[in-house]
mmCIF entry with sequence, helices, sheets and N, C-alpha, C, O atoms, coordinates in Angstrom:
data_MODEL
# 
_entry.id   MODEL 
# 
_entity.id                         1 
_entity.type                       polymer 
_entity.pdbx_number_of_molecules   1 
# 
_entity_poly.entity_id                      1 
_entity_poly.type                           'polypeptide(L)' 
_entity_poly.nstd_linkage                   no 
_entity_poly.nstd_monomer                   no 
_entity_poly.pdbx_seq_one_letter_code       
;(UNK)(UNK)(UNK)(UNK)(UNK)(UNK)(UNK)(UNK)(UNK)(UNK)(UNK)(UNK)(UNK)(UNK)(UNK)(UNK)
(UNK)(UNK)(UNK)(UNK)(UNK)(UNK)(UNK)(UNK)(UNK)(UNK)(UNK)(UNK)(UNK)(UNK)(UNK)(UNK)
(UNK)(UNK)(UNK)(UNK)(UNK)(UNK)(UNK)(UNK)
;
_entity_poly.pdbx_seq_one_letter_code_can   XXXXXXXXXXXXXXXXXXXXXXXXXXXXXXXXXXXXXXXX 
_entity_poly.pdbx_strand_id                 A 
# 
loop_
_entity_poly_seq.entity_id 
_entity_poly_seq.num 
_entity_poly_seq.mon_id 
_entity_poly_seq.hetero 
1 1  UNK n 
1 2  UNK n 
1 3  UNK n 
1 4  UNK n 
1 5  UNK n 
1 6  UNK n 
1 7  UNK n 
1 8  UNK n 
1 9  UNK n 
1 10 UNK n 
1 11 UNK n 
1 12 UNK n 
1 13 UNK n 
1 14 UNK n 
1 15 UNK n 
1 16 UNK n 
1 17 UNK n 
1 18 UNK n 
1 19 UNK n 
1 20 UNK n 
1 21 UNK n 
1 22 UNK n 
1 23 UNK n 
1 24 UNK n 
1 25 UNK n 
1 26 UNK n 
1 27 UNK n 
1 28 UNK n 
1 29 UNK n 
1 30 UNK n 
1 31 UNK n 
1 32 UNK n 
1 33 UNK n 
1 34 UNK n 
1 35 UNK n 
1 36 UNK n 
1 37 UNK n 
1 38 UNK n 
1 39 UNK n 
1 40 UNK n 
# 
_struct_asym.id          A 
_struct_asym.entity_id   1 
# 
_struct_sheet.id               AA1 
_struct_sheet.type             ? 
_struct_sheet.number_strands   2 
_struct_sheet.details          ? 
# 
_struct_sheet_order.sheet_id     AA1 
_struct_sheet_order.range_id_1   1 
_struct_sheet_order.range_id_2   2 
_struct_sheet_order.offset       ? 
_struct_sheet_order.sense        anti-parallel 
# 
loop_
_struct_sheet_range.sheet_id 
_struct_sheet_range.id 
_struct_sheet_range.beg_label_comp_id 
_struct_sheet_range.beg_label_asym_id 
_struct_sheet_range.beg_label_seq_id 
_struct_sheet_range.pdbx_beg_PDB_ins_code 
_struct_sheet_range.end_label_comp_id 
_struct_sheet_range.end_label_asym_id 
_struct_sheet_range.end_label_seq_id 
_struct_sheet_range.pdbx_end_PDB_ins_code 
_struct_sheet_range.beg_auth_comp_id 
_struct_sheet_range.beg_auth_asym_id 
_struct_sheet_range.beg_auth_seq_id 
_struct_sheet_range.end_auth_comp_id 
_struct_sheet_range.end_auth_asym_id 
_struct_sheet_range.end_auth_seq_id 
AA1 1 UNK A 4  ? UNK A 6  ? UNK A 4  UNK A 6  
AA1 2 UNK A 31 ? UNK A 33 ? UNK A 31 UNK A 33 
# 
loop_
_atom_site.group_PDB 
_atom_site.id 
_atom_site.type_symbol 
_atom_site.label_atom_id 
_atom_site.label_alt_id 
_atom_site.label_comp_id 
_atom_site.label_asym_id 
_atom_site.label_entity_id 
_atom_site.label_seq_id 
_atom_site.pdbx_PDB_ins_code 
_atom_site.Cartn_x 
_atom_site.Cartn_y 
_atom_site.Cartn_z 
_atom_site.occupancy 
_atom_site.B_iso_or_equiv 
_atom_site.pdbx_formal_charge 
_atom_site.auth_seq_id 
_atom_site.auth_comp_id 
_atom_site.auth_asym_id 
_atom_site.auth_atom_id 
_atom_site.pdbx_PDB_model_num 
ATOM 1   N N  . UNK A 1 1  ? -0.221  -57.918 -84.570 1.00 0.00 ? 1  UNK A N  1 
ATOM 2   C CA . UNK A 1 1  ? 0.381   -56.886 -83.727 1.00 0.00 ? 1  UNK A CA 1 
ATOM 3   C C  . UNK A 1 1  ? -0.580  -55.705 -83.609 1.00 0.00 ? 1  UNK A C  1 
ATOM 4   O O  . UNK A 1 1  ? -1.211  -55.083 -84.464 1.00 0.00 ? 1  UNK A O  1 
ATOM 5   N N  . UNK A 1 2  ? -0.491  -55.586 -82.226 1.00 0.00 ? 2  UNK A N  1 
ATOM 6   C CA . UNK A 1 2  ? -1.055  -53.542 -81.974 1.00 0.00 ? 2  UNK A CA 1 
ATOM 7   C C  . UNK A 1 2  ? -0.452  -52.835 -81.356 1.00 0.00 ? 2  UNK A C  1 
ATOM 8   O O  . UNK A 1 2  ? 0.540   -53.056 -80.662 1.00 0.00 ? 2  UNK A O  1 
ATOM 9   N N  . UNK A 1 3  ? -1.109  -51.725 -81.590 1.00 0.00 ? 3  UNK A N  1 
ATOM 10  C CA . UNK A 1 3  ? -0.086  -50.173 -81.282 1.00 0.00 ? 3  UNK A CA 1 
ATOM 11  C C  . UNK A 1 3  ? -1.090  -49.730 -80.100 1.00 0.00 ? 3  UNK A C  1 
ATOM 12  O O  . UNK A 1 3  ? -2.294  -49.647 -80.345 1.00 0.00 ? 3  UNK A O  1 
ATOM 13  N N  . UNK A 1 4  ? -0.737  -49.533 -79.206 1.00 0.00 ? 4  UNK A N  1 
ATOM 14  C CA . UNK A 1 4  ? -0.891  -49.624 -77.751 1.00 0.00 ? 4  UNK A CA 1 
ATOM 15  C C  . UNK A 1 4  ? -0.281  -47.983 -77.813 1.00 0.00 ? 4  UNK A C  1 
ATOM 16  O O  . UNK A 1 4  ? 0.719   -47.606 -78.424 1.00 0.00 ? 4  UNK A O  1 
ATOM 17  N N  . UNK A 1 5  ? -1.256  -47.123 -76.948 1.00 0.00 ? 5  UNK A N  1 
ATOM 18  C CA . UNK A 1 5  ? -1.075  -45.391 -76.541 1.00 0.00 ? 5  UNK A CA 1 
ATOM 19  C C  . UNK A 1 5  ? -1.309  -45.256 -75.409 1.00 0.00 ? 5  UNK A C  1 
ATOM 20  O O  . UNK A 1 5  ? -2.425  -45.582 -75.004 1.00 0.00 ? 5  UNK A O  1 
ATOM 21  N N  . UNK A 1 6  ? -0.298  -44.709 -74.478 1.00 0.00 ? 6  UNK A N  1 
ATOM 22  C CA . UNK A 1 6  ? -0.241  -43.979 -73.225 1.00 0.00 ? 6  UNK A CA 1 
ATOM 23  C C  . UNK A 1 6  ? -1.201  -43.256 -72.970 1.00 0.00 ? 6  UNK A C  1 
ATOM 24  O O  . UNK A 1 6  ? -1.380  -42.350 -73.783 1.00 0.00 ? 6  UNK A O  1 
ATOM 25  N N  . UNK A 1 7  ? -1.972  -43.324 -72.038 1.00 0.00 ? 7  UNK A N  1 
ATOM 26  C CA . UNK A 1 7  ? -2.970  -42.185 -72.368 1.00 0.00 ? 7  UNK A CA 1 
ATOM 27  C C  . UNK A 1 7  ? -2.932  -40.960 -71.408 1.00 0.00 ? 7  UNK A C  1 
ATOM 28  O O  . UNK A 1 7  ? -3.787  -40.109 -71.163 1.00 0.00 ? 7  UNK A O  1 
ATOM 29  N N  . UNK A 1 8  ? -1.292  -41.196 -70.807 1.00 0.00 ? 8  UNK A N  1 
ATOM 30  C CA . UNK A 1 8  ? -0.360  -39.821 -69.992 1.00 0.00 ? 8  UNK A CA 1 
ATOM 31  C C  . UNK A 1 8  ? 0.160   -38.827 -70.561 1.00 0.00 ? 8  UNK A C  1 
ATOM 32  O O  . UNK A 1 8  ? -0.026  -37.613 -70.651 1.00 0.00 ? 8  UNK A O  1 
ATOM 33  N N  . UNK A 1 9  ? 1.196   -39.984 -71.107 1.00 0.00 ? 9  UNK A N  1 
ATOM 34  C CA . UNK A 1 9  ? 2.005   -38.771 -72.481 1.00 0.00 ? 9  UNK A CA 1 
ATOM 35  C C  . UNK A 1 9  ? 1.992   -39.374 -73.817 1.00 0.00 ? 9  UNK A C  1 
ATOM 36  O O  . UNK A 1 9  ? 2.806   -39.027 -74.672 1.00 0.00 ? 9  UNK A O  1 
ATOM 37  N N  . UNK A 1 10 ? 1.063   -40.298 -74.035 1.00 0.00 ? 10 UNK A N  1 
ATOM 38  C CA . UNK A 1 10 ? 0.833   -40.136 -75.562 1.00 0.00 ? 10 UNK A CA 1 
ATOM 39  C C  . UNK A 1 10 ? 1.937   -41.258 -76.143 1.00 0.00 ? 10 UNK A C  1 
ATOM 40  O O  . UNK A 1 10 ? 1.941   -41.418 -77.364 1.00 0.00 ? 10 UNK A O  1 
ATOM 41  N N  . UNK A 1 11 ? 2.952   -42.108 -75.264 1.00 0.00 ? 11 UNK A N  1 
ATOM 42  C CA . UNK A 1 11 ? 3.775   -42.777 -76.045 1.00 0.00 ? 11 UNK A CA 1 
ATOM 43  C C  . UNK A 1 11 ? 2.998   -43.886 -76.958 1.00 0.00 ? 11 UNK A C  1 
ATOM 44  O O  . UNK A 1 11 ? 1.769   -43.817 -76.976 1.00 0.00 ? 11 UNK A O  1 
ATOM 45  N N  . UNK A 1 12 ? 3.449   -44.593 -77.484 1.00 0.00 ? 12 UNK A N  1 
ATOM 46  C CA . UNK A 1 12 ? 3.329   -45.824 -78.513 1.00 0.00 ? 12 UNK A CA 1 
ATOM 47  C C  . UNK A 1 12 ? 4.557   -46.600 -79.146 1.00 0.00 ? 12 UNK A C  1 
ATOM 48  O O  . UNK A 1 12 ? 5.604   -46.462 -79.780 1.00 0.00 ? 12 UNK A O  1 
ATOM 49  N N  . UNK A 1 13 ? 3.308   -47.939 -78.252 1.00 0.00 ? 13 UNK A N  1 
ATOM 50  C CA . UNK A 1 13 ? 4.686   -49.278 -78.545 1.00 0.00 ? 13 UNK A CA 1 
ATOM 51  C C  . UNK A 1 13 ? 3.798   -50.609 -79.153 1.00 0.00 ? 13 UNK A C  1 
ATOM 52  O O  . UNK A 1 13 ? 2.952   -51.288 -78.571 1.00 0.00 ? 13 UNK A O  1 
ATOM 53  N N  . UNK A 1 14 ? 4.210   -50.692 -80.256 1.00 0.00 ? 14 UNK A N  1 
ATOM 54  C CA . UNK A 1 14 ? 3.954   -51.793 -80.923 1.00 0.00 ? 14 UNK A CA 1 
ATOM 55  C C  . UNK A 1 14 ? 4.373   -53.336 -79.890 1.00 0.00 ? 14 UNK A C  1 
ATOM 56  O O  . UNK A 1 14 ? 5.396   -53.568 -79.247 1.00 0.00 ? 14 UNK A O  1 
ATOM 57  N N  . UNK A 1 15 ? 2.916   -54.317 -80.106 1.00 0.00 ? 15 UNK A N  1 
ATOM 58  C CA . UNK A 1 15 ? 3.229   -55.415 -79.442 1.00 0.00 ? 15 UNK A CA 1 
ATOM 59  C C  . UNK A 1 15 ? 2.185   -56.399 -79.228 1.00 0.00 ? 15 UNK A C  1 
ATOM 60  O O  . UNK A 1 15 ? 1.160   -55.751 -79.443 1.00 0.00 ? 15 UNK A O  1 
ATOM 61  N N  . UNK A 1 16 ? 1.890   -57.413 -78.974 1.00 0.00 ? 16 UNK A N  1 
ATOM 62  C CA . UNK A 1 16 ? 0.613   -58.371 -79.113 1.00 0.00 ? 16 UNK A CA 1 
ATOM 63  C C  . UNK A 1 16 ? 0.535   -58.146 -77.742 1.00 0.00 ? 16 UNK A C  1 
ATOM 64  O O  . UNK A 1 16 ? -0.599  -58.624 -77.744 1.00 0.00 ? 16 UNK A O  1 
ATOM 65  N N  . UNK A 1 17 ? 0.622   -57.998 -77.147 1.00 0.00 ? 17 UNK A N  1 
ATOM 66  C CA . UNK A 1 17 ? 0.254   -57.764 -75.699 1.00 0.00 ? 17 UNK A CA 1 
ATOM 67  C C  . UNK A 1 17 ? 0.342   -56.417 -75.014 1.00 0.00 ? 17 UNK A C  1 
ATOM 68  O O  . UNK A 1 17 ? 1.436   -55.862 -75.120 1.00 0.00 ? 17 UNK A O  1 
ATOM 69  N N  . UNK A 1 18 ? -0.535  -55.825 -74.376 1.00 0.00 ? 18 UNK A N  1 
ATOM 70  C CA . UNK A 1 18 ? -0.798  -54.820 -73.486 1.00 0.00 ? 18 UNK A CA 1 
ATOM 71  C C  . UNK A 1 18 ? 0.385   -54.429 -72.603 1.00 0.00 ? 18 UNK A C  1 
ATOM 72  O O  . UNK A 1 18 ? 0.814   -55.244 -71.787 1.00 0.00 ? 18 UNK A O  1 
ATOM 73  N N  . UNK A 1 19 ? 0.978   -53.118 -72.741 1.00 0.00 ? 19 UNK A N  1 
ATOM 74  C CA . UNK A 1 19 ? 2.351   -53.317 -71.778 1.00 0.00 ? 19 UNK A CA 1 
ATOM 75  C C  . UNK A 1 19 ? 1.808   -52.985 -69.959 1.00 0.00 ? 19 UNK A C  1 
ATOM 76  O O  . UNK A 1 19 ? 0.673   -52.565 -69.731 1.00 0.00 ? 19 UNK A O  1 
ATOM 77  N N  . UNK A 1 20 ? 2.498   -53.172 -69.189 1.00 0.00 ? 20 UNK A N  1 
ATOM 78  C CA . UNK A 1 20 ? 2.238   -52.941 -67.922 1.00 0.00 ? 20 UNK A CA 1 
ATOM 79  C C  . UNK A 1 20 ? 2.240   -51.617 -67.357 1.00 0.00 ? 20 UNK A C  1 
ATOM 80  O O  . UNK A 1 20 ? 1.551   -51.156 -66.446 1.00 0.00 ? 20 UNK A O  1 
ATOM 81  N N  . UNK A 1 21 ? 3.307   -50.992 -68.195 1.00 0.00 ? 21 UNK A N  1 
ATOM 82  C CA . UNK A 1 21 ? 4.309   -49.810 -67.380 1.00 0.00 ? 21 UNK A CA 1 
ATOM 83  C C  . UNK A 1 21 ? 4.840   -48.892 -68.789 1.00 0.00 ? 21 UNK A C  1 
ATOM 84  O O  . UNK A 1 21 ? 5.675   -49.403 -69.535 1.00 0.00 ? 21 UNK A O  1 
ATOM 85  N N  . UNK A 1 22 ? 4.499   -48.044 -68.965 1.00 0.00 ? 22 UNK A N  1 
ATOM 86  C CA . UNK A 1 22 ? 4.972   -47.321 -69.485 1.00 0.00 ? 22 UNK A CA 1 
ATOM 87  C C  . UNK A 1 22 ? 6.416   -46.765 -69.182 1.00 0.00 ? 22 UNK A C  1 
ATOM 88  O O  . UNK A 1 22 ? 6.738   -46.196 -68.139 1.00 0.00 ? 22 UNK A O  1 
ATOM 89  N N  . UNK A 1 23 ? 7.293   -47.042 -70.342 1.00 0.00 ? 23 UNK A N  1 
ATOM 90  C CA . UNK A 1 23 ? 8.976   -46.698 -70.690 1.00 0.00 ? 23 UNK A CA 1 
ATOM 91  C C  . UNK A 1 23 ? 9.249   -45.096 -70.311 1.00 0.00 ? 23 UNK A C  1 
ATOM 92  O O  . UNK A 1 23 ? 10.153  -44.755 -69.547 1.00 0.00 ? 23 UNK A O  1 
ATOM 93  N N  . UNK A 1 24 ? 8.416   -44.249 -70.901 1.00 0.00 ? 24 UNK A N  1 
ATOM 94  C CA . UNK A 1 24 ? 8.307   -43.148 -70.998 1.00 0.00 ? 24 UNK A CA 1 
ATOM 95  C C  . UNK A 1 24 ? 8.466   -42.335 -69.762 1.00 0.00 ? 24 UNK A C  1 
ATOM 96  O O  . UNK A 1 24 ? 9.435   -41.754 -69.274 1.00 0.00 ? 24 UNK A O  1 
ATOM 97  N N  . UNK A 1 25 ? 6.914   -42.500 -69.312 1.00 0.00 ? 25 UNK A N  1 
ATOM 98  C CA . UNK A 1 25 ? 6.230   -41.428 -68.444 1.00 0.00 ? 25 UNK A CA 1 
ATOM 99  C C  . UNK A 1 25 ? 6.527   -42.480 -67.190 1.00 0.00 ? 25 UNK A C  1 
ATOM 100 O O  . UNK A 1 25 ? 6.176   -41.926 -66.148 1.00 0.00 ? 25 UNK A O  1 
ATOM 101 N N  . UNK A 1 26 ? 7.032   -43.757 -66.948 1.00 0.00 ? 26 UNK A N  1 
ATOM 102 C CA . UNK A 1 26 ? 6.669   -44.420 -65.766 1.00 0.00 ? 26 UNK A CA 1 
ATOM 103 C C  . UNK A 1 26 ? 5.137   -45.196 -65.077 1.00 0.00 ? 26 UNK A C  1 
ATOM 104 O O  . UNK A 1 26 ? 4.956   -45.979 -64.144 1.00 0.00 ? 26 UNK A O  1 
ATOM 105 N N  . UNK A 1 27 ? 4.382   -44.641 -65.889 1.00 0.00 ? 27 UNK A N  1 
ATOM 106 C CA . UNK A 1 27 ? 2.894   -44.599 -65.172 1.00 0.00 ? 27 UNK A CA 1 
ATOM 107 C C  . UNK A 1 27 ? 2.202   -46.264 -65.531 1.00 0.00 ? 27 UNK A C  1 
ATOM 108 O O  . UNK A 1 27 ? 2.170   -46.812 -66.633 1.00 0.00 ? 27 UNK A O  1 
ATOM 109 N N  . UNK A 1 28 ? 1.716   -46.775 -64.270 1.00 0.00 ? 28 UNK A N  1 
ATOM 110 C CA . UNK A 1 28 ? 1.411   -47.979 -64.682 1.00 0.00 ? 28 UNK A CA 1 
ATOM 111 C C  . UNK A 1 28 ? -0.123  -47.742 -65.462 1.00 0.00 ? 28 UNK A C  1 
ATOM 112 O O  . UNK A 1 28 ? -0.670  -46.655 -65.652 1.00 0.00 ? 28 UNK A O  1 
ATOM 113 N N  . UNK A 1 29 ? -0.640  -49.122 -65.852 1.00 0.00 ? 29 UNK A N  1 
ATOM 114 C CA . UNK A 1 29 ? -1.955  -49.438 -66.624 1.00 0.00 ? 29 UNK A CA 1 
ATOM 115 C C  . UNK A 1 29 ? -2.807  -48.554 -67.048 1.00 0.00 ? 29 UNK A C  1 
ATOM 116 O O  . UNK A 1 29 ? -4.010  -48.434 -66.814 1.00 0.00 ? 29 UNK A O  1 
ATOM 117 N N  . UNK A 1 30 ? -1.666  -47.575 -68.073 1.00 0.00 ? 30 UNK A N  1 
ATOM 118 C CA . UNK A 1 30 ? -2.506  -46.566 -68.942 1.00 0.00 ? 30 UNK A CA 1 
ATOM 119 C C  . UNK A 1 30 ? -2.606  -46.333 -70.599 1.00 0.00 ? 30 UNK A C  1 
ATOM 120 O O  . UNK A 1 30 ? -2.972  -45.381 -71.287 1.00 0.00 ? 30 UNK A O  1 
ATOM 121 N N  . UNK A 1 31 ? -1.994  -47.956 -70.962 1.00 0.00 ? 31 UNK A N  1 
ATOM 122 C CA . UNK A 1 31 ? -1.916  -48.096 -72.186 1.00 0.00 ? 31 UNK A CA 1 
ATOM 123 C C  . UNK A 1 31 ? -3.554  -48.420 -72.745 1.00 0.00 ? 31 UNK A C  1 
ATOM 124 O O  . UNK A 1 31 ? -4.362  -49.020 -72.037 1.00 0.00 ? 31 UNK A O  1 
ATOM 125 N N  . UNK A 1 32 ? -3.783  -48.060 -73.730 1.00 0.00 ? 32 UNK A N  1 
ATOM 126 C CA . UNK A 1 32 ? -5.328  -48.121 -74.335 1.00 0.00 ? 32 UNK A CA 1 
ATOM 127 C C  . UNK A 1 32 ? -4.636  -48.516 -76.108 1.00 0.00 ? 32 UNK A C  1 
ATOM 128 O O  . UNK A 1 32 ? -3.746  -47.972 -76.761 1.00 0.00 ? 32 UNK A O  1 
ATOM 129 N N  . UNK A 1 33 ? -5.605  -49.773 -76.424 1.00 0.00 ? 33 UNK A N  1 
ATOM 130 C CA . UNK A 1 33 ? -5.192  -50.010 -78.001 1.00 0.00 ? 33 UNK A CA 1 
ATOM 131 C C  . UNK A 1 33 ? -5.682  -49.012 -79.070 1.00 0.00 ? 33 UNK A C  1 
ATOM 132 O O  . UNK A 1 33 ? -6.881  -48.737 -79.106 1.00 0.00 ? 33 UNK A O  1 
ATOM 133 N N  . UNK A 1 34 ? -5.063  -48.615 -79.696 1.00 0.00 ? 34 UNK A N  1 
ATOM 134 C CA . UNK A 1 34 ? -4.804  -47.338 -80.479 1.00 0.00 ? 34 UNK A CA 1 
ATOM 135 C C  . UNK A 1 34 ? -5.882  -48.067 -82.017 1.00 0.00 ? 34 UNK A C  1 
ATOM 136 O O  . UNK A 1 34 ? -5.457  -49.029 -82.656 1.00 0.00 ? 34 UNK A O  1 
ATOM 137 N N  . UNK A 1 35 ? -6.951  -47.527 -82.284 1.00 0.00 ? 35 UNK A N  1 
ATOM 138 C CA . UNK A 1 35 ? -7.360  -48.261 -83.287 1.00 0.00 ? 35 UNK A CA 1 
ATOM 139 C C  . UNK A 1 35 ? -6.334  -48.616 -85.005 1.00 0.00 ? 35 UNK A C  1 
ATOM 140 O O  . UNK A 1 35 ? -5.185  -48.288 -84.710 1.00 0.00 ? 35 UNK A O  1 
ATOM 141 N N  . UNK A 1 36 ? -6.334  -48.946 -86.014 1.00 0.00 ? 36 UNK A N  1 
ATOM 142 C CA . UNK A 1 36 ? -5.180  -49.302 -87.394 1.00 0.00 ? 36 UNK A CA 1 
ATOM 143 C C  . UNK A 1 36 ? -6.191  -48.613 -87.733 1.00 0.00 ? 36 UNK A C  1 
ATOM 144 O O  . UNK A 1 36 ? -6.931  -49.090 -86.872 1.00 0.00 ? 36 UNK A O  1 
ATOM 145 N N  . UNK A 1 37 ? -7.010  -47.704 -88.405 1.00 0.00 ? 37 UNK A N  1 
ATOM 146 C CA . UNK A 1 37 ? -7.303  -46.849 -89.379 1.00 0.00 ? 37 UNK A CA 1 
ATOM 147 C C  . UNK A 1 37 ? -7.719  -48.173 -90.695 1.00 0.00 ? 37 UNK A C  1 
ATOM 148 O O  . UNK A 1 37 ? -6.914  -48.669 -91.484 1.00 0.00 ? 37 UNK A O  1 
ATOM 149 N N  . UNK A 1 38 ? -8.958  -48.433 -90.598 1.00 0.00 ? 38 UNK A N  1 
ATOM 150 C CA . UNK A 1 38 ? -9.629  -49.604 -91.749 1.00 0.00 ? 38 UNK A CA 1 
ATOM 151 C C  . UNK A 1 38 ? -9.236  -50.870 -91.194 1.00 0.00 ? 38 UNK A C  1 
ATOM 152 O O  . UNK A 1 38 ? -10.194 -51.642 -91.252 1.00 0.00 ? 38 UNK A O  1 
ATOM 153 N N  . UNK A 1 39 ? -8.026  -51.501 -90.582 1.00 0.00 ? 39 UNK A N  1 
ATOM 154 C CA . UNK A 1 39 ? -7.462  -52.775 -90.623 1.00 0.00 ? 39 UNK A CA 1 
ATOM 155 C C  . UNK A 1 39 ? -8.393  -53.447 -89.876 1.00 0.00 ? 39 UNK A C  1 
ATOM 156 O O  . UNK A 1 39 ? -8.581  -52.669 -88.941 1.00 0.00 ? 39 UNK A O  1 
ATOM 157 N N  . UNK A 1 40 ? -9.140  -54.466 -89.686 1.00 0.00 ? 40 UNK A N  1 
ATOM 158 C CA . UNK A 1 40 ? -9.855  -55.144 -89.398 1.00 0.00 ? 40 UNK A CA 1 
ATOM 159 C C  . UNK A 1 40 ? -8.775  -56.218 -87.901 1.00 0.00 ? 40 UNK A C  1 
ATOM 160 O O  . UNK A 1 40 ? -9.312  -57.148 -87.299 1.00 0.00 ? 40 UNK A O  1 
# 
């Protein structure tokens, strides 16, 4: 699993796949994978 960040308003949603559409803000294809801090 990754943690996927809005890069509008900053949301985050855990998920193996890239979301389309942000829940939040509405805004399409602005999710960017959020690095795990060490996790390989």
């Amino acid at each position: 699993m990754a943690v996927f960040q809005c890069t509008k308003c900053g949301f985050e949603k855990e998920g193996r796949c890239k979301p389309q559409k942000c829940p939040q803000c509405g805004e399409k294809k602005t999710f960017e994978k959020k690095s795990e801090g060490g996790k390989a």
